[in-house]
C-alpha positions in Angstrom: 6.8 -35.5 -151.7 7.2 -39.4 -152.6 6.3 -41.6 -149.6 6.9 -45.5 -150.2 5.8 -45.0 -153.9 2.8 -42.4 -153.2 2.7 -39.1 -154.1 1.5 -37.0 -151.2 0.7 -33.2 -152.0 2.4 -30.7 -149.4 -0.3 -27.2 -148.7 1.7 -23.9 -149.9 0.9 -22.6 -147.1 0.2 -22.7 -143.2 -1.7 -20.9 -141.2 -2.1 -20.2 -137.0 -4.7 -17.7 -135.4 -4.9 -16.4 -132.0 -7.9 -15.2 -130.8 -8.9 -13.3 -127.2 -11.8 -11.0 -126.2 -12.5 -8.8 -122.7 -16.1 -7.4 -121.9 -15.4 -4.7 -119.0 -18.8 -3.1 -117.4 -19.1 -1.0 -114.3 -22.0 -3.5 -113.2 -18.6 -6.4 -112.8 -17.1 -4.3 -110.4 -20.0 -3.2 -108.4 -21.1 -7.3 -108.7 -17.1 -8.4 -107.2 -17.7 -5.6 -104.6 -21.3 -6.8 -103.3 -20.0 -10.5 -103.1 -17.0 -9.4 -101.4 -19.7 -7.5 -98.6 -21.5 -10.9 -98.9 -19.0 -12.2 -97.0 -17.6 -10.1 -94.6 -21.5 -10.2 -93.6 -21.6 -14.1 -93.1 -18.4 -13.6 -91.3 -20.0 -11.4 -88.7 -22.5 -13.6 -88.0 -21.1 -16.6 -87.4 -19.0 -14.7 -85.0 -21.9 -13.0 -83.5 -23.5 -16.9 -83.3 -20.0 -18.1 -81.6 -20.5 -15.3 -79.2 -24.1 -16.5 -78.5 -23.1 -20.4 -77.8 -20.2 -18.7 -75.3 -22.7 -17.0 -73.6 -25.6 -19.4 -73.1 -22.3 -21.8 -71.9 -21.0 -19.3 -69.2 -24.6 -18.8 -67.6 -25.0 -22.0 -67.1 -21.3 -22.5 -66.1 -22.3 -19.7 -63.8 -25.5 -20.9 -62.6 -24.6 -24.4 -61.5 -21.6 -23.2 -59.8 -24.3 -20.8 -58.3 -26.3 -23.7 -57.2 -23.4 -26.1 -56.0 -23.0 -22.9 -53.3 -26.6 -23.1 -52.4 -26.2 -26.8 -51.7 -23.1 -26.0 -49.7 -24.9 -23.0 -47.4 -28.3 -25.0 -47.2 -26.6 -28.3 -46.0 -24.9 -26.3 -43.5 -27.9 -24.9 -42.2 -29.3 -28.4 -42.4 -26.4 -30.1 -40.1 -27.1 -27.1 -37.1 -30.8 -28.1 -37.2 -30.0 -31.5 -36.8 -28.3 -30.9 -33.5 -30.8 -28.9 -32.5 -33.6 -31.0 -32.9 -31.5 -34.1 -31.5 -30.5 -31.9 -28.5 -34.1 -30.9 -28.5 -35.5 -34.1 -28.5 -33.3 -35.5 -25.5 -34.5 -32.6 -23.8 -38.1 -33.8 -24.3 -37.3 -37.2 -23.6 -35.9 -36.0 -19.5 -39.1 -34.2 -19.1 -36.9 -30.9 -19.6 -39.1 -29.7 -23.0 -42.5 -30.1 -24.5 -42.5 -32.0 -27.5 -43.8 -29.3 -29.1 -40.8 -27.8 -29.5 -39.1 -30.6 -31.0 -41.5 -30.6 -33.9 -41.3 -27.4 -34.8 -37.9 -27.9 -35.2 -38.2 -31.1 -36.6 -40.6 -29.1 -39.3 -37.5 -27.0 -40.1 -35.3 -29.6 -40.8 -37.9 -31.1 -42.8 -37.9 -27.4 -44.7 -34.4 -27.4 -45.0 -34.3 -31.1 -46.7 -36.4 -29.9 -49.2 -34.8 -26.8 -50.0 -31.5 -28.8 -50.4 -33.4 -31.4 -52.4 -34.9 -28.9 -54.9 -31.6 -27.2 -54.7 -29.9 -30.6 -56.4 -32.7 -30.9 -58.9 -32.0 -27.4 -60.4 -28.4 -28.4 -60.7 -28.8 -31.6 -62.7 -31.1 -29.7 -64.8 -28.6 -27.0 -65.2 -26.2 -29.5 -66.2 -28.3 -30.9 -68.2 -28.7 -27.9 -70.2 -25.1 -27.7 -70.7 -24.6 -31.5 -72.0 -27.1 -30.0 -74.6 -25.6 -27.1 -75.6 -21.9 -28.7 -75.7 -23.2 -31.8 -77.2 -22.3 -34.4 -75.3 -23.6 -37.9 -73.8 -26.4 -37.6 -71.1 -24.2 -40.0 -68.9 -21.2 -37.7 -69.3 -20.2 -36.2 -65.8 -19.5 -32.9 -65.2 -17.1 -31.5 -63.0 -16.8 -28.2 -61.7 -12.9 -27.2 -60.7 -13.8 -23.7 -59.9 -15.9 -21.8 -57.2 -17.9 -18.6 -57.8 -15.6 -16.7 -55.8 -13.1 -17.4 -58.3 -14.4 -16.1 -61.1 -16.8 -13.0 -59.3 -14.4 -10.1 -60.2 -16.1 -6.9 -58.9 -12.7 -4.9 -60.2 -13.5 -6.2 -63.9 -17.3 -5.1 -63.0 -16.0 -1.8 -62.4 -14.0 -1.9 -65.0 -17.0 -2.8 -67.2 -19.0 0.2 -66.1 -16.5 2.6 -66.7 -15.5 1.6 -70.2 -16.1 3.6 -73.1 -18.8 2.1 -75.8 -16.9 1.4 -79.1 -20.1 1.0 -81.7 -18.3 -0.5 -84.3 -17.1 -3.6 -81.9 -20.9 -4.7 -81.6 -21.9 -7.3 -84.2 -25.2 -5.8 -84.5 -23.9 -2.6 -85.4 -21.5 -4.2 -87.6 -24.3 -6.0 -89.6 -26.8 -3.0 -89.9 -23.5 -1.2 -91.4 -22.6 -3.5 -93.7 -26.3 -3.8 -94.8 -26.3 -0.2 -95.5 -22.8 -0.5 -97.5 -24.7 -3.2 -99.7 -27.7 -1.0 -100.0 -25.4 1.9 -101.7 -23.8 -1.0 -103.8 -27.1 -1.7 -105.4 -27.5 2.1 -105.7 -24.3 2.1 -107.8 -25.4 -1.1 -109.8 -28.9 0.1 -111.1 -27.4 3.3 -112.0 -24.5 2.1 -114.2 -27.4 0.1 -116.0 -27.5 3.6 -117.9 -23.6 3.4 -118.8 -22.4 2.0 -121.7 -20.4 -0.7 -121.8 -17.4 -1.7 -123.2 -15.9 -5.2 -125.3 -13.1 -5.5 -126.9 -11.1 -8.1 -128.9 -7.5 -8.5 -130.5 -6.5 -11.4 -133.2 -3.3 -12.6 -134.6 -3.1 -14.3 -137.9 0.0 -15.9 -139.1 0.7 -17.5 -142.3 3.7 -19.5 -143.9 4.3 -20.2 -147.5 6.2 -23.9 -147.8 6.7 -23.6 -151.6 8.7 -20.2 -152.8 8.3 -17.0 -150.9 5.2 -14.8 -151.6 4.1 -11.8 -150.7 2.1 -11.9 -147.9 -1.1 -9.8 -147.7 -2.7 -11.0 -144.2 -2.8 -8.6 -141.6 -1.4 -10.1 -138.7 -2.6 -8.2 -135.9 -6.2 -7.0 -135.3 -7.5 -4.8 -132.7 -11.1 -4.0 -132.1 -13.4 -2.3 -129.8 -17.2 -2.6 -129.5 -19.2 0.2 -127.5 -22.7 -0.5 -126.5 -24.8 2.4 -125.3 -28.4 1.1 -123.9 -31.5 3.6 -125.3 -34.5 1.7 -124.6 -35.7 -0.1 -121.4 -39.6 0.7 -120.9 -38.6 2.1 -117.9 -37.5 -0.4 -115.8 -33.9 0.7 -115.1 -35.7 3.8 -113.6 -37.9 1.7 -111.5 -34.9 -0.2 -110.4 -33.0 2.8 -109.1 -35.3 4.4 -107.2 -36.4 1.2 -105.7 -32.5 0.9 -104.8 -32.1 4.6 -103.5 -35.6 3.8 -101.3 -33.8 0.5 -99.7 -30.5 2.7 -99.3 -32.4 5.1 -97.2 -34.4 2.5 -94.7 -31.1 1.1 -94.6 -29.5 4.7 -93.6 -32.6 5.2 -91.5 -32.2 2.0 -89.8 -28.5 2.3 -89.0 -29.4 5.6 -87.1 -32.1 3.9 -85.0 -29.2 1.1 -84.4 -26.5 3.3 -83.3 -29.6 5.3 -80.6 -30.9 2.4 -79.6 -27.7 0.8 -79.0 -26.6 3.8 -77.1 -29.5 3.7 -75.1 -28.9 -0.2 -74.2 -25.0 0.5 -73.2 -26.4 2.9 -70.6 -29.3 0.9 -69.2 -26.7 -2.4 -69.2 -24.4 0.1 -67.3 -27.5 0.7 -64.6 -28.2 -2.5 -64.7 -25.0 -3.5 -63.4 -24.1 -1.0 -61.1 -27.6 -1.3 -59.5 -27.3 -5.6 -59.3 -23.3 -4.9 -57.4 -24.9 -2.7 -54.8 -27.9 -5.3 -54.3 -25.2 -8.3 -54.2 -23.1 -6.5 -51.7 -25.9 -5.5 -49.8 -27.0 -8.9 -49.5 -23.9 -10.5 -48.7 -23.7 -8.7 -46.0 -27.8 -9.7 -45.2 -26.6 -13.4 -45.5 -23.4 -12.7 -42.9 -25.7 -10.7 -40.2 -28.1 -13.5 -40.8 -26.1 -17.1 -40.3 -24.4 -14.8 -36.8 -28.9 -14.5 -35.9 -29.1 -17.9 -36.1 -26.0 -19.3 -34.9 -26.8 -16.9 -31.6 -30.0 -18.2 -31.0 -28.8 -22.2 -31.6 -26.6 -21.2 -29.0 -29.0 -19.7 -26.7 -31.4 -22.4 -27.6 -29.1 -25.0 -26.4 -28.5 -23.3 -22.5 -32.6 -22.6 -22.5 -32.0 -19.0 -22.9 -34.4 -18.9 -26.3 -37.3 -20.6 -27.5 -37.7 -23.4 -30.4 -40.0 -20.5 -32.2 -36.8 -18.2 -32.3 -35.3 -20.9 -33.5 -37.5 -21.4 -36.4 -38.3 -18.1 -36.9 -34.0 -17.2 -37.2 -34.1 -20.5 -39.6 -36.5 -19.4 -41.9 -35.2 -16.1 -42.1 -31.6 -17.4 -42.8 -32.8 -19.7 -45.7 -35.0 -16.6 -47.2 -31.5 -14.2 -47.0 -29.4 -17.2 -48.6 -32.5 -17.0 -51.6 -32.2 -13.3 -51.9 -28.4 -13.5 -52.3 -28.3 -16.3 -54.4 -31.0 -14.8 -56.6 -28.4 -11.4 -56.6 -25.6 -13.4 -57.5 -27.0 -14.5 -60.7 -28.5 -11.0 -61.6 -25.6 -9.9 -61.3 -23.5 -12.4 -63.0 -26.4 -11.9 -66.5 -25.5 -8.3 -65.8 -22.1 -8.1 -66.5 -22.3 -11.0 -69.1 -25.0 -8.6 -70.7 -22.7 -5.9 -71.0 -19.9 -7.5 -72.2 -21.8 -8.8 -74.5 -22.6 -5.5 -75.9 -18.7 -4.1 -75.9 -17.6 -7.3 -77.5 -15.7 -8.3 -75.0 -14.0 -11.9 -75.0 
């Protein structure tokens, strides 16, 4: 070819190759498969860690609508003392009652302030714990737009109790299982070790002649496959699989001791609930028979017909009823929470 007065010298020929390869091994598989287990593992716990946060969020939810209640009852108690003592103390004043009596009823109002008092403390710090937990400022306010009584269900309680255990809802169990399925993975992964593995490779060659036509002796298509077969390994892919089968079985051994023990839970969690429904209820009931005691014997005390020691004695009684039942409540509110914790419940 002449190019502005230069010769330029064409090749006879040209010449293109395509080249690909593929190396396929049990030990790929087995490797996508554990990954794949990997994650459905991570998944389950940061579910089972949501679950946590939810939890930890509703007992305190639980527990300083709990406490708003106590403040309610005990400031209640503290306004019917009040009278008393300033009826009392008029009394004392027209020579009508000893003084004495006023102070011992004064002492119980005193009580009663501090009980209230203590009884706000233990709410700020509850919601103090729950600006924590959710994150938020220290000067953020927190209202509560709900009363126990709205969300104390003794149907879903029932309900609760009565419901079958499904093992593979609990995140534990799911774990453990999982575990296990990985442990049999790594079974499967030392033992191919001792399988062969397999490579192969295809090429295309393509050649053009510019000049006149030729015959063409390249082969334009090659195929090949390469089989390696391991002999040798001082022993270590034996070591390797037993150690695997011995982790499969603690793993086998362990989900066994999971699904007993968490069996064994589900029907203590069950007792435990039943058994903190009755003792709620029964103290209910305590707290009812209790506040009618001590109205009766304000009532009495105000027309002489009881004594300022009744009076206390009916006061304290009242504040150590409203205790119990308060502490019942919130037994039985962690009961249930308990439980549905274990069924997976949202």
């Amino acid at each position: 070819m002449n190019l502005m007065g230069q010769e330029i010298t064409m090749p006879s020929s040209g010449q293109l190759g395509v080249q690909a390869s593929l190396a396929v091994s049990a030990a790929q598989i087995i490797g996508t498969q554990i990954g794949k287990l990997s994650i459905e593992m991570a998944n389950i716990a940061k579910d089972q860690s949501e679950q946590e946060i939810t939890n930890q969020v509703r007992v305190l939810y639980y527990s300083a609508l709990v406490a708003g209640q106590t403040q309610d009852l005990l400031a209640k108690n503290l306004e019917s003392l009040n009278k008393l003592y300033e009826y009392s103390q008029k009394a004392v004043d027209v020579g009508a009652a000893e003084q004495l009596d006023a102070d011992q009823i004064l002492v119980q109002v005193a009580t009663m302030e501090t009980s209230l008092s203590t009884s706000k403390r233990s709410m700020e710090m509850v919601y103090n714990s729950m600006r924590l937990l959710l994150n938020i400022d220290v000067d953020t306010e927190i209202l509560l737009t709900q009363t126990v009584d709205d969300l104390l269900s003794i149907q879903n309680a029932m309900s609760l109790i009565s419901e079958d255990f499904d093992l593979n809802r609990n995140f534990n169990y799911q774990l453990v299982s999982q575990s296990t399925k990985l442990s049999k993975k790594q079974v499967d992964l030392a033992g191919w070790a001792y399988a062969p593995s397999i490579s192969a490779f295809y090429q295309y060659t393509g050649k053009k002649y510019f000049d006149e036509a030729r015959f063409n002796m390249t082969v334009p298509h090659t195929l090949g496959v390469t089989l390696s077969i391991p002999i040798l390994s001082s022993g270590q892919r034996y070591k390797a699989l037993q150690g695997a089968k011995l982790e499969y079985k603690k793993q086998q051994n362990l989900l066994a001791d999971t699904e007993m023990s968490l069996k064994i839970q589900h029907r203590q969690l069950k007792y435990n609930l039943t058994s903190a429904l009755e003792r709620l209820q029964t103290q209910k009931k305590n707290v009812e028979v209790t506040q009618r005691v001590f109205d009766n014997i304000s009532l009495k005390y105000e027309h002489g017909y009881s004594s300022s020691l009744d009076v206390t004695t009916s006061g304290t009684n009242l504040i150590a009823a409203q205790s119990s039942y308060v502490q019942a409540l919130l037994e039985f509110v962690n009961a249930q929470i308990e439980l549905e914790k274990l069924l997976n419940k949202n």
